[in-house]
MIDO-460654 format. One record per residue: residue number from 1; residue in three letters; x, y, z of N, C-alpha, C in turn. Coordinates in pm, whole numbers, plus 50000, padded with zeros to 5 digits. Layout:
<nodes>
NODE   k   r   nxx   nyy   nzz  caxx  cayy  cazz   cxx   cyy   czz
NODE NUM ALA     X     Y     Z     X     Y     Z     X     Y     Z
...
</nodes>
This chain:
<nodes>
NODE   k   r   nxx   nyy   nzz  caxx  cayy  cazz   cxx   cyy   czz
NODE   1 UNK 57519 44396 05843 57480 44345 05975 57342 44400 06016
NODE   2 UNK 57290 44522 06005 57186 44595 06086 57129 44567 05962
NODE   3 UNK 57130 44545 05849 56995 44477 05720 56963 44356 05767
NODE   4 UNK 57054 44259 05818 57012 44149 05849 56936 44157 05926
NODE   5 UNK 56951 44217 06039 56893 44216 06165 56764 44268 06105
NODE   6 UNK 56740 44355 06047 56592 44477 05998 56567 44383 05956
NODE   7 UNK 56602 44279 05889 56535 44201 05796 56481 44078 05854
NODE   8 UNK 56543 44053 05990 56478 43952 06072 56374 44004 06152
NODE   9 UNK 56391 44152 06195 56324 44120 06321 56146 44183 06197
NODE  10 UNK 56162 44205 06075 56079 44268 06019 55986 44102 05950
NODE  11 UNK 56065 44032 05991 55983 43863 05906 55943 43868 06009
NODE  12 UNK 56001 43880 06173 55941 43810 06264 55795 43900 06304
NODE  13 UNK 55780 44023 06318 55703 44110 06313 55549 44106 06185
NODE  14 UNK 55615 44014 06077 55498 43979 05960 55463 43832 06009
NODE  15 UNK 55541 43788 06070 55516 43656 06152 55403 43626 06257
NODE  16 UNK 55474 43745 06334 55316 43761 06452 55196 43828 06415
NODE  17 UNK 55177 43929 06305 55058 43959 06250 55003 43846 06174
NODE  18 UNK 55022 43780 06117 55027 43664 06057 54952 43582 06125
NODE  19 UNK 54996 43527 06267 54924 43457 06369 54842 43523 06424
NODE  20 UNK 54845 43662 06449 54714 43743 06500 54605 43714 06430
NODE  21 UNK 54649 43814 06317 54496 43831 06238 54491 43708 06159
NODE  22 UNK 54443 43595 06159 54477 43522 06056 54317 43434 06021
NODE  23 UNK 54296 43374 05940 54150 43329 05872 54144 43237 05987
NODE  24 UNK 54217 43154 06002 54188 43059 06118 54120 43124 06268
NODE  25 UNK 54169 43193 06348 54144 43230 06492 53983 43330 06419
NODE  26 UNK 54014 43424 06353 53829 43450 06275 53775 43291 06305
NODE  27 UNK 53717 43258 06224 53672 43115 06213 53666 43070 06370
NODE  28 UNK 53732 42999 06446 53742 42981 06540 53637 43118 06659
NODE  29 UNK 53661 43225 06643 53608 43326 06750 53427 43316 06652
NODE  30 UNK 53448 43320 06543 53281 43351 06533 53203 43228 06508
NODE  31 UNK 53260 43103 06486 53266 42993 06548 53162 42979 06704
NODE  32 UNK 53315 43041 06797 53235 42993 06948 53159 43095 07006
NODE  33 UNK 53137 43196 06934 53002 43304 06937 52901 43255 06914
NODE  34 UNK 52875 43210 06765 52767 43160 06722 52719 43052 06840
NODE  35 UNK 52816 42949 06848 52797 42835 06925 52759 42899 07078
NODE  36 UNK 52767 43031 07184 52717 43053 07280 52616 43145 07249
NODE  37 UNK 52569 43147 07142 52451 43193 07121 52336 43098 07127
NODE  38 UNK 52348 43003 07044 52254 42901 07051 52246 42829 07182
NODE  39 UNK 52331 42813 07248 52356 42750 07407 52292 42854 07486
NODE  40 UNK 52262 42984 07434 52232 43074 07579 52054 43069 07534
NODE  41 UNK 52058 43083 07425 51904 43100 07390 51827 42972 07420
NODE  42 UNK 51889 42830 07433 51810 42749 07437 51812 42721 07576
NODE  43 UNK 51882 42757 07660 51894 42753 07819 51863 42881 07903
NODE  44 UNK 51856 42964 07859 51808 43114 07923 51727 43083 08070
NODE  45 UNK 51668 43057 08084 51573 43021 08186 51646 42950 08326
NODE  46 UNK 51688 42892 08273 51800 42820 08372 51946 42932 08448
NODE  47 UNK 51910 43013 08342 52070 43171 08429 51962 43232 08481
NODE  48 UNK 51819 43289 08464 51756 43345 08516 51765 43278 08679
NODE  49 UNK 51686 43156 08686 51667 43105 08821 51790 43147 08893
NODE  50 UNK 51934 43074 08822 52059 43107 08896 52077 43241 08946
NODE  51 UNK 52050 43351 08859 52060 43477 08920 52015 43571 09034
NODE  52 UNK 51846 43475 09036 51790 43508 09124 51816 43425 09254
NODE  53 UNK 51841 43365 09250 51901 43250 09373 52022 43311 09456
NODE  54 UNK 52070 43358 09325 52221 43441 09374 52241 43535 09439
NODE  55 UNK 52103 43631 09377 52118 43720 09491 52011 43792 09574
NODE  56 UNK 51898 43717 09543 51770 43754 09630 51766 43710 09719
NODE  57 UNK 51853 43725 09863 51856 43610 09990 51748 43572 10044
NODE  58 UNK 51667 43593 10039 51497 43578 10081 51445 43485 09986
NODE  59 UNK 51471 43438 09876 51414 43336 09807 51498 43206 09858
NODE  60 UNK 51413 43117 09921 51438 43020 09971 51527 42919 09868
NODE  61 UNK 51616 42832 09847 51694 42772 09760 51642 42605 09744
NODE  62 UNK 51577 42614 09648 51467 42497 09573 51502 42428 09470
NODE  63 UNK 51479 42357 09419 51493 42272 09296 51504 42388 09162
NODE  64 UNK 51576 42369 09081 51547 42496 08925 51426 42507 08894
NODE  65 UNK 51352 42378 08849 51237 42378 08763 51139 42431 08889
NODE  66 UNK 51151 42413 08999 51044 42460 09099 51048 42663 09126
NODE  67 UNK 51187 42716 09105 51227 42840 09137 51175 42890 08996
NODE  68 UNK 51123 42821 08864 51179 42854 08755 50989 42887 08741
NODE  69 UNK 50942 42770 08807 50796 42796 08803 50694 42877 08909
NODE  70 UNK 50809 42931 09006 50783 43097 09071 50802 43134 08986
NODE  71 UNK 50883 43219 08942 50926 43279 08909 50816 43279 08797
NODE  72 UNK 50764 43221 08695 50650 43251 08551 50531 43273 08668
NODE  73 UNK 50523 43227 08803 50378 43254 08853 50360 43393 08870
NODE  74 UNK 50501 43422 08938 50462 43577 08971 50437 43689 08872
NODE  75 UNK 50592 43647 08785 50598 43748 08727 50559 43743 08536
NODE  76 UNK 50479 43636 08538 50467 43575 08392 50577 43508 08292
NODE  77 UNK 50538 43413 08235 50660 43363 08231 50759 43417 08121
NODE  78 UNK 50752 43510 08073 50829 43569 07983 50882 43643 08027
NODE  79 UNK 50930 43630 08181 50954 43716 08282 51164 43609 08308
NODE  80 UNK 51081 43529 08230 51226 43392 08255 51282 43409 08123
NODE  81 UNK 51263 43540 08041 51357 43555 07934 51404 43700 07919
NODE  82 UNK 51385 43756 08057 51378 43881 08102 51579 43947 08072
NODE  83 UNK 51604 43994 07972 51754 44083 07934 51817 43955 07846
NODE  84 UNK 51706 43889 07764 51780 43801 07697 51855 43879 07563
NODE  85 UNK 51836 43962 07493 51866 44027 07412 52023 44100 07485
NODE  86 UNK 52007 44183 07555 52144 44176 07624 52237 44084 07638
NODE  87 UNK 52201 43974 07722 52283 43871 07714 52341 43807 07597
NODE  88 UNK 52251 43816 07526 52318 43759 07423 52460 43801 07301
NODE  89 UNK 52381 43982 07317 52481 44079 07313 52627 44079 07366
NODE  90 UNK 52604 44051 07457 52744 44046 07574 52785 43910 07567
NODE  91 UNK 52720 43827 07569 52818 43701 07552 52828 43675 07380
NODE  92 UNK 52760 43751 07309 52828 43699 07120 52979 43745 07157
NODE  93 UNK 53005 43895 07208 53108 43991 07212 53210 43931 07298
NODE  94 UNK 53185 43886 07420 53279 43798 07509 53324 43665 07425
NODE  95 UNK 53266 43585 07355 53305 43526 07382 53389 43496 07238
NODE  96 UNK 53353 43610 07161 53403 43625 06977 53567 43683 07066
NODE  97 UNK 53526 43738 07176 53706 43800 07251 53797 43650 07285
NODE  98 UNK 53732 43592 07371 53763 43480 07397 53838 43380 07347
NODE  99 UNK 53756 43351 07218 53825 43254 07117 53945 43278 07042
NODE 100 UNK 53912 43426 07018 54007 43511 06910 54098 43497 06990
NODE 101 UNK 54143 43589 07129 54241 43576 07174 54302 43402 07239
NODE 102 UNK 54229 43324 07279 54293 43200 07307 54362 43117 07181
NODE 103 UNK 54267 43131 07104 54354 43051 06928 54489 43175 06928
NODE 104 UNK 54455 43315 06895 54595 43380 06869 54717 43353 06982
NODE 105 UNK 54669 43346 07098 54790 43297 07188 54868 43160 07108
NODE 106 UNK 54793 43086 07094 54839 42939 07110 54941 42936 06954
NODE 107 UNK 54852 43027 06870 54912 43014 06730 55060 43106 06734
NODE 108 UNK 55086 43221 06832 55176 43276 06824 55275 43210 06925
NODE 109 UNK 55231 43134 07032 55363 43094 07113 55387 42916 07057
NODE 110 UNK 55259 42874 06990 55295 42708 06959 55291 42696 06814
NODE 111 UNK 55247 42808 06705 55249 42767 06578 55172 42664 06533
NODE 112 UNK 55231 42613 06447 55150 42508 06328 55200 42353 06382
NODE 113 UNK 55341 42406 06465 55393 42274 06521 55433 42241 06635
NODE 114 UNK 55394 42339 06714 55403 42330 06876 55279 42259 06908
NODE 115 UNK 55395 42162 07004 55267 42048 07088 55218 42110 07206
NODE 116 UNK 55082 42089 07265 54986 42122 07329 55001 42037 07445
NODE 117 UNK 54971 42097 07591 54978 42009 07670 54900 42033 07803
NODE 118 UNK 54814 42056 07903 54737 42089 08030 54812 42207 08031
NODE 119 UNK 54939 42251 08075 54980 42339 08138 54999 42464 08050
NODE 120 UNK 54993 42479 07899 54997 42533 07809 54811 42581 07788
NODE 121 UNK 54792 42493 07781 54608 42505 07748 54554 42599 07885
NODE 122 UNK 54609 42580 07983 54584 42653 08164 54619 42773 08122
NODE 123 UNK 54737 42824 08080 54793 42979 08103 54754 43014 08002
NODE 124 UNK 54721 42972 07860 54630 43076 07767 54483 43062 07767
NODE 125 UNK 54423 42949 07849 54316 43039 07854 54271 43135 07949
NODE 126 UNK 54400 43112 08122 54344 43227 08130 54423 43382 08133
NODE 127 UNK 54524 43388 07990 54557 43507 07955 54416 43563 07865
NODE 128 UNK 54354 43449 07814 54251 43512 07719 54148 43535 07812
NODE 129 UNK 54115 43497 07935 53988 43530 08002 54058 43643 08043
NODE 130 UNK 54173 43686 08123 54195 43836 08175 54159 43933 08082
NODE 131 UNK 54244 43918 07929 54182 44017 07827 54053 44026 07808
NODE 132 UNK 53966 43924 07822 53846 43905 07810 53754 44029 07903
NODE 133 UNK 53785 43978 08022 53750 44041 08131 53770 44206 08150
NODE 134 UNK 53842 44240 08093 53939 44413 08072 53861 44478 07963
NODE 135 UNK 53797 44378 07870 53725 44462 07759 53581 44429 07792
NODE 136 UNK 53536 44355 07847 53370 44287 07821 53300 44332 07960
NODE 137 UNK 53380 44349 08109 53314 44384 08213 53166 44496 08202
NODE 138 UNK 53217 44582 08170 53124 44651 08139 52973 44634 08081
NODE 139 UNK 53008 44549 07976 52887 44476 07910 52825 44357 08031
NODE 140 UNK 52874 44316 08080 52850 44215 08195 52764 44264 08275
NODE 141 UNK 52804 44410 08357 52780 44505 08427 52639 44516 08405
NODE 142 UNK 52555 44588 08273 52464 44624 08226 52397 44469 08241
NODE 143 UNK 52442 44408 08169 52400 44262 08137 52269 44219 08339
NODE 144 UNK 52322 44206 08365 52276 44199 08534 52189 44313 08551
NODE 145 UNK 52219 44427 08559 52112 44528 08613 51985 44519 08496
NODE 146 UNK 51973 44481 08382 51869 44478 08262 51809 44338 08299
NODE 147 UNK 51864 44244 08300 51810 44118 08379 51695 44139 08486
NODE 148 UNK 51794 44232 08579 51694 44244 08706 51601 44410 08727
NODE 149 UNK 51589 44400 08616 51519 44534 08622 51349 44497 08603
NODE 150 UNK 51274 44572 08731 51159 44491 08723 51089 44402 08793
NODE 151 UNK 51209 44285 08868 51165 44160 08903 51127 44220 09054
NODE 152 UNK 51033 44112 09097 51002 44132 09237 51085 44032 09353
NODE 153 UNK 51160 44160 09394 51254 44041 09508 51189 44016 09630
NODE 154 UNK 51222 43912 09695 51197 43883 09838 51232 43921 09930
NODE 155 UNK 51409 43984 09922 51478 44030 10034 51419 44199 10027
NODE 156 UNK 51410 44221 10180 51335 44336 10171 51385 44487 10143
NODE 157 UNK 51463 44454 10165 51626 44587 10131 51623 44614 09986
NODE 158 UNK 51592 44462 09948 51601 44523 09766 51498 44578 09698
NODE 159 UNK 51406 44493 09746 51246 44521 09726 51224 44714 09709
NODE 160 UNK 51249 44780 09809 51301 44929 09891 51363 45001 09784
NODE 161 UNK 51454 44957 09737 51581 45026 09645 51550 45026 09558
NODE 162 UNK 51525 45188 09505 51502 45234 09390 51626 45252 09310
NODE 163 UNK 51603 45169 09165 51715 45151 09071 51690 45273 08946
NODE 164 UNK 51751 45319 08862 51700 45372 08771 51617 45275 08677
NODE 165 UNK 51567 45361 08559 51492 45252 08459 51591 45250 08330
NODE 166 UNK 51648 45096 08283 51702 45118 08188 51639 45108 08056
NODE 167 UNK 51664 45175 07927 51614 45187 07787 51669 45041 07735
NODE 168 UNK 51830 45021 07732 51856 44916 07692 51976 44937 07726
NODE 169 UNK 52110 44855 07658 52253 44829 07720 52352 44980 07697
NODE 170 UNK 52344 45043 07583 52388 45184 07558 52282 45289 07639
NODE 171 UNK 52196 45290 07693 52113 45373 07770 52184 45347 07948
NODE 172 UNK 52198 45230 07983 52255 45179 08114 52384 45213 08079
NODE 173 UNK 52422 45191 07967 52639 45213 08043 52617 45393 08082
NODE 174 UNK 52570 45461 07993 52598 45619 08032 52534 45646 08160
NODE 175 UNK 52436 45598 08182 52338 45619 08309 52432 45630 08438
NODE 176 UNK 52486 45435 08430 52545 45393 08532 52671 45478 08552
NODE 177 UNK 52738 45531 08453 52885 45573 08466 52831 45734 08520
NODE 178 UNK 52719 45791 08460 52685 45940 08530 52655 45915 08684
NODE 179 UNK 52556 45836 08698 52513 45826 08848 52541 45774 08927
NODE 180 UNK 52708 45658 08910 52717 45603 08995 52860 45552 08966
NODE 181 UNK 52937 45667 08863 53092 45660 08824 53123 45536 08749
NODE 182 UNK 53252 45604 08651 53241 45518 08531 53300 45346 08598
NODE 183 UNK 53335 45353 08719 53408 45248 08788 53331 45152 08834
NODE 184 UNK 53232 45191 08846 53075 45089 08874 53071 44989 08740
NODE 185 UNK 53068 45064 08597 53091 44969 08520 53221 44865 08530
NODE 186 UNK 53273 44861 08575 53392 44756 08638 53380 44673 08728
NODE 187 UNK 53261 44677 08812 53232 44608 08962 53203 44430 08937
NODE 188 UNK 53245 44390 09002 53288 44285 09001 53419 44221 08907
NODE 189 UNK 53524 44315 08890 53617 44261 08795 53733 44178 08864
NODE 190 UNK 53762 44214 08993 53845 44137 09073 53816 44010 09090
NODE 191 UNK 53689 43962 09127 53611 43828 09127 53614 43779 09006
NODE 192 UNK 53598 43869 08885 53606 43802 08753 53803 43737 08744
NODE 193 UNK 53854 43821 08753 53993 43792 08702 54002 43641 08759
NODE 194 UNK 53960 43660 08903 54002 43496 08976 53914 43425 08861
NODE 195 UNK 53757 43458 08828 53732 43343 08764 53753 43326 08623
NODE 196 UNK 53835 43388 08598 53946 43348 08463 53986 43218 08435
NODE 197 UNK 54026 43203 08670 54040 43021 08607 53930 42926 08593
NODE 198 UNK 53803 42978 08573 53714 42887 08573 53704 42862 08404
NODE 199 UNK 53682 42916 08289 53727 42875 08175 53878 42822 08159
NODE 200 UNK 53921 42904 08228 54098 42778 08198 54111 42680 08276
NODE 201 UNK 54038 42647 08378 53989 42478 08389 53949 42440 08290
NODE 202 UNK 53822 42482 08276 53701 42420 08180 53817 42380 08051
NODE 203 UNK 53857 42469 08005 53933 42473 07855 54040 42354 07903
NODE 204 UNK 54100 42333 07978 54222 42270 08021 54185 42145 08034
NODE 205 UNK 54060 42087 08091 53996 41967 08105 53951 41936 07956
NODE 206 UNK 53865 42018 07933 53816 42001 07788 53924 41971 07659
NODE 207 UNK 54023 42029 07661 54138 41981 07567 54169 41853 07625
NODE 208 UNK 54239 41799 07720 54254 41671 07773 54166 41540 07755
NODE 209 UNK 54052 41605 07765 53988 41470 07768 53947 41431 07589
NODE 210 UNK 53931 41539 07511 53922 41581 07382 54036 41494 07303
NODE 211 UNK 54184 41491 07338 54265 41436 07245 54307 41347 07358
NODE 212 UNK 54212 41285 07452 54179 41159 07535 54149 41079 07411
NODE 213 UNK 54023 41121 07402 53934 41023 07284 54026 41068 07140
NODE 214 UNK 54018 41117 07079 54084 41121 07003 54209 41060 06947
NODE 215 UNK 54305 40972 07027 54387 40904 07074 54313 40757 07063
NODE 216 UNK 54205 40765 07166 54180 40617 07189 54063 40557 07027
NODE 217 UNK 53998 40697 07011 53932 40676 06848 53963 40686 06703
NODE 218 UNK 54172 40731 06739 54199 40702 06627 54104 40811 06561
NODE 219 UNK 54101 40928 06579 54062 41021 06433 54025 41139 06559
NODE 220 UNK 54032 41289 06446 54066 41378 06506 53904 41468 06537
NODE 221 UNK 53818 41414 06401 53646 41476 06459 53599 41373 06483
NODE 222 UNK 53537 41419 06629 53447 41347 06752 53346 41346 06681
NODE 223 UNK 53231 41260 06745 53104 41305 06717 53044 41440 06795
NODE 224 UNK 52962 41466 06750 52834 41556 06804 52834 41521 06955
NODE 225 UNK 52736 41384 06968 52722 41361 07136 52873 41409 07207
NODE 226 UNK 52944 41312 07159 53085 41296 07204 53134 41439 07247
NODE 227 UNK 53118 41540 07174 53168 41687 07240 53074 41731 07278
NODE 228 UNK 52949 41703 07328 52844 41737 07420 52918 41704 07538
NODE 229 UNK 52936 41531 07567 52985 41503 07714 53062 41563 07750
NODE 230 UNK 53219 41594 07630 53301 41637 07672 53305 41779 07731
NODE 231 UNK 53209 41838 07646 53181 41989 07757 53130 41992 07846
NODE 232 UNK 53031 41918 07854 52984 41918 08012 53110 41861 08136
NODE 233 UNK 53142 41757 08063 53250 41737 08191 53280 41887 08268
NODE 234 UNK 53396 41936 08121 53480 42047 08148 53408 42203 08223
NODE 235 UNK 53325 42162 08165 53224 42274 08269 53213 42262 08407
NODE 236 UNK 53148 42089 08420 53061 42104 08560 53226 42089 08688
NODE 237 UNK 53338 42058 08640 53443 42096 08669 53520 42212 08757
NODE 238 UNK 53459 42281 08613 53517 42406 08669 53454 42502 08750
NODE 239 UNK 53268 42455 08753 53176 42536 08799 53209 42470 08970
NODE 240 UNK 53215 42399 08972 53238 42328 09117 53349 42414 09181
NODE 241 UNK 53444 42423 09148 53567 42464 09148 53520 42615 09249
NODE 242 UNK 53461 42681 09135 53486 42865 09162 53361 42906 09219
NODE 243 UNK 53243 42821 09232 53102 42858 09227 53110 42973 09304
NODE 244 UNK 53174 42971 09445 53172 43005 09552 53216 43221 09474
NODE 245 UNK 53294 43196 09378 53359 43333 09318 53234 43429 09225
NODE 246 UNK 53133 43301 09198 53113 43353 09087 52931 43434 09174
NODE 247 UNK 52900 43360 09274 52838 43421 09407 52894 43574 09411
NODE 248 UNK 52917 43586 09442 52998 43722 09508 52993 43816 09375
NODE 249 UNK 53040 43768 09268 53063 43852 09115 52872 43881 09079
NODE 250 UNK 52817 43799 09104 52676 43816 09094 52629 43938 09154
NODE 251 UNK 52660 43942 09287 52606 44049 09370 52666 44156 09380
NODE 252 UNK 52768 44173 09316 52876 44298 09283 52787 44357 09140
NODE 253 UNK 52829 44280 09059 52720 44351 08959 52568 44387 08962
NODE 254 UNK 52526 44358 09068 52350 44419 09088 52382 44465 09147
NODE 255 UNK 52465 44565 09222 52489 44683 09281 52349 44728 09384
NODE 256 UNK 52286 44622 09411 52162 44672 09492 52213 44696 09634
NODE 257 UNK 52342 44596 09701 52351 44641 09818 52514 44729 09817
NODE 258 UNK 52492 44849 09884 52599 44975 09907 52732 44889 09935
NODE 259 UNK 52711 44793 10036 52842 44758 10112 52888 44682 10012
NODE 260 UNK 52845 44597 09964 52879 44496 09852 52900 44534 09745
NODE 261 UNK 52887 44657 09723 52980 44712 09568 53047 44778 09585
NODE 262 UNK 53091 44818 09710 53222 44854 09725 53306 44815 09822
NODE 263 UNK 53281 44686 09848 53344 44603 09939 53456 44486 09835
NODE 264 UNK 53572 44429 09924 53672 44347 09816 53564 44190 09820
NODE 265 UNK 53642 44108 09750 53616 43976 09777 53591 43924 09933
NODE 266 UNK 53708 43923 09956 53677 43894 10061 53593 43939 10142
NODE 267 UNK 53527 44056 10175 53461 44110 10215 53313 44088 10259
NODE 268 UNK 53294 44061 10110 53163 44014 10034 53169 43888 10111
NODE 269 UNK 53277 43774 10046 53247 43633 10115 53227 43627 10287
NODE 270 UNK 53315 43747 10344 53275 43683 10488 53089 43746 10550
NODE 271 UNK 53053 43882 10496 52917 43907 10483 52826 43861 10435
NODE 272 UNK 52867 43727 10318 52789 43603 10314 52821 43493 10401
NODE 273 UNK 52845 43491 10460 52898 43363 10552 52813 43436 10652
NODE 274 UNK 52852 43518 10708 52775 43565 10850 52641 43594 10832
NODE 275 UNK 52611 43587 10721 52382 43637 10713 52382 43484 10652
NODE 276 UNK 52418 43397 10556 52380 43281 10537 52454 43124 10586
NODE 277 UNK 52564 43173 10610 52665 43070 10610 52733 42988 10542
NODE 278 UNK 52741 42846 10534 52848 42826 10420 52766 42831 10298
NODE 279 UNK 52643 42753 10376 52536 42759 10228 52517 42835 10172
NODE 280 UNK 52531 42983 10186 52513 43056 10104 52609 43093 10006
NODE 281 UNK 52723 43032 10033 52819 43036 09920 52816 42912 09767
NODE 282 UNK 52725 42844 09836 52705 42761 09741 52468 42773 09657
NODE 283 UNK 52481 42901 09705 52303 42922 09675 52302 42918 09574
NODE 284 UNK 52208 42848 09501 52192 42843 09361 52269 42806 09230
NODE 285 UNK 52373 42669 09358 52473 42624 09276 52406 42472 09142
NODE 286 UNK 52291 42467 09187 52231 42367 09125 52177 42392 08950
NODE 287 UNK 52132 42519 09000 52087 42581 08862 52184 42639 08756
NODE 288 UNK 52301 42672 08868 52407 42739 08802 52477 42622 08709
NODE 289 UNK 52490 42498 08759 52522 42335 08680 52470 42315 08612
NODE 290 UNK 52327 42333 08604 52250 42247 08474 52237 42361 08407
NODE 291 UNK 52274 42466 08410 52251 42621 08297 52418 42591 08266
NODE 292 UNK 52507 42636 08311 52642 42653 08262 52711 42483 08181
NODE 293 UNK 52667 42403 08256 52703 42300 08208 52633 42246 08055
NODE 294 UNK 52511 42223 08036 52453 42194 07940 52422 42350 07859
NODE 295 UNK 52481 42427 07882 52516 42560 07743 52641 42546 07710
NODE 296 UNK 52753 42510 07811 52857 42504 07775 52917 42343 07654
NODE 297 UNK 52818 42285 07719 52783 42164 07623 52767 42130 07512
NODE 298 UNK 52630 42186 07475 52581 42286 07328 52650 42392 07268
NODE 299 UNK 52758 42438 07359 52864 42552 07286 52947 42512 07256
NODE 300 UNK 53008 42390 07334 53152 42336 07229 53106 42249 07107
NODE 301 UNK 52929 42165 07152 52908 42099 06984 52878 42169 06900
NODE 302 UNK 52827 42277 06904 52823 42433 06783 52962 42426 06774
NODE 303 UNK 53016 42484 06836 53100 42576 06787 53200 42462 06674
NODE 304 UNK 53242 42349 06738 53339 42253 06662 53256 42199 06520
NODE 305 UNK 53130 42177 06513 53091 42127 06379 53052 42249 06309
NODE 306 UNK 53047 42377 06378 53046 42531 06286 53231 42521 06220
NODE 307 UNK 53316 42521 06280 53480 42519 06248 53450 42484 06151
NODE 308 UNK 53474 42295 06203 53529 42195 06114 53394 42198 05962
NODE 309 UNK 53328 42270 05989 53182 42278 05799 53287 42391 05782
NODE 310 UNK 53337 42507 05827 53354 42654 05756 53532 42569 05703
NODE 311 UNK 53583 42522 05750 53725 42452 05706 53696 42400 05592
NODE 312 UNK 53581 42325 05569 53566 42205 05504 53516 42284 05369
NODE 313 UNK 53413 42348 05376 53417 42460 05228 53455 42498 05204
NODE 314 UNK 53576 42569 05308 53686 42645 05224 53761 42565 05202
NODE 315 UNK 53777 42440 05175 53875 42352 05127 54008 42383 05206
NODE 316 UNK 53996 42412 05359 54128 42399 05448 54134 42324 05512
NODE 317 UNK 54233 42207 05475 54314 42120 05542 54382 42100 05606
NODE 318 UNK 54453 42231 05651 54545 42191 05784 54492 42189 05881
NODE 319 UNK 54561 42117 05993 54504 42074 06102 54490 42223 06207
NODE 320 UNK 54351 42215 06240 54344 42345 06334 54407 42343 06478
NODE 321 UNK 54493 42422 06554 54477 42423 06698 54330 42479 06763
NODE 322 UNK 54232 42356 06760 54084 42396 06786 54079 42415 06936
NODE 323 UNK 54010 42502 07046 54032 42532 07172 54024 42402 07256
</nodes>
């Protein structure tokens, strides 16, 4: 009796390592790394404007390409690729977390033959954005203060506030955690968790409309364009959705104003409401669309014709649960 049992619960135990670590969810995570690499590098300029929109309240809220061409007047324009090396850092690492853990969910609770459905695609991606969020904050953290290290703000409070100088992303985490506790590297994680559901929209729309067409085209690889649109949909979606969250997570991580990094959500949102009003919950939601949307665009057509080539040389044929 107790061999049987050792002997089940020890298959089921080679079962779930099996679906963990397995060639597929690899593939898949360095996959949609690669693929938000090329999406961040060819759009960079476009998170810059957003960032600064986000949280320099003194910069008036303008067209992108008009904020984008301050922004090279003042500060030269290589000033609009200012912590790209970071970023890129932090989102290869986020988002190699991301994939890995959303494919291993799906492969350990749906297998090779569990059907997929909105409400399934909703709760793992955002179990994989919470994990996401628990390991990568930190990098996020740095990610923002290296960005804005340097720039000349408008609001005059910030302008004033002397920041340290960072070396690079391992020079800022020790800095920040000596001078300003290791919990600062965490700031903005509450705002992040909520926007957990902004990829498990995105992902949730994006699967839907994905084996939409797929269905109506009769075959399972889209084209190129075809998962361009489809990411943008699923993006500009979800960016609509949370914009208002992802405001607030901005200005938590530039830690420039006292009250606001250690103030809750809510907090933050009603101290933006009362200095800007509603509009200011939506500042720099324009740039934040045509940057998140058309990277997120270019990241699902990377990432799916990176898969489906690395499947295809290795001569693997089974059908992937692709995100």
């Amino acid at each position: 009796m107790h061999s049987k049992l050792d002997t089940s619960t020890g298959s089921m135990r080679t079962s779930l390592l099996k679906n963990v670590f397995s060639y597929d969810n690899l593939v898949h995570a360095v996959s949609g790394a690669a693929g938000s690499v090329v999406a961040m590098v060819v759009f960079y300029p476009l998170d810059t404007a957003r960032t600064r929109l986000q949280i320099d309240d003194h910069r008036k809220a303008k067209h992108t390409p008009v904020v984008m061409a301050e922004i090279a007047k003042e500060e030269g324009v290589l000033s609009l690729y200012r912590g790209l090396i970071p970023v890129l850092t932090s989102l290869c690492c986020s988002n190699f977390v991301y994939f890995y853990t959303y494919n291993g969910l799906k492969a350990i609770f749906l297998g090779h033959t569990g059907k997929p459905d909105a409400l399934k695609d909703l709760t793992f991606a955002f179990m994989a954005g919470v994990i996401n969020v628990l390991v990568t904050t930190p990098l996020w953290v740095v990610n923002t203060r290296l960005k804005l290290q340097g720039i000349k703000f408008q609001t005059e409070k910030y302008r004033e506030k002397k920041m340290p100088k960072y070396k690079g992303i391992l020079d800022a985490l020790l800095k920040i955690a000596k001078m300003e506790g290791i919990g600062t590297l965490w700031n903005g994680t509450l705002p992040a968790f909520a926007l957990a559901s902004n990829p498990s929209i995105q992902f949730m729309v994006y699967e839907m409309v994905k084996r939409y067409f797929q269905k109506l085209l009769v075959t399972k690889d889209l084209s190129g364009l075809l998962y361009f649109v489809i990411g943008a949909i699923a993006k500009a979606t979800a960016t609509i959705i949370t914009y208002p969250l992802q405001v607030v997570q901005s200005r938590l991580r530039a830690g420039y104003n006292k009250e606001e990094r250690s103030g809750s959500i809510l907090s933050c949102l009603k101290e933006l409401l009362r200095q800007q009003g509603a509009k200011g919950l939506y500042k720099g939601m324009e740039a934040k669309l045509l940057q998140t949307v058309l990277t997120a665009a270019l990241m699902f057509m990377v990432y799916e014709k990176i898969a489906a080539t690395i499947f295809r040389i290795m001569g693997y044929n089974q059908q992937q649960p692709s995100i």
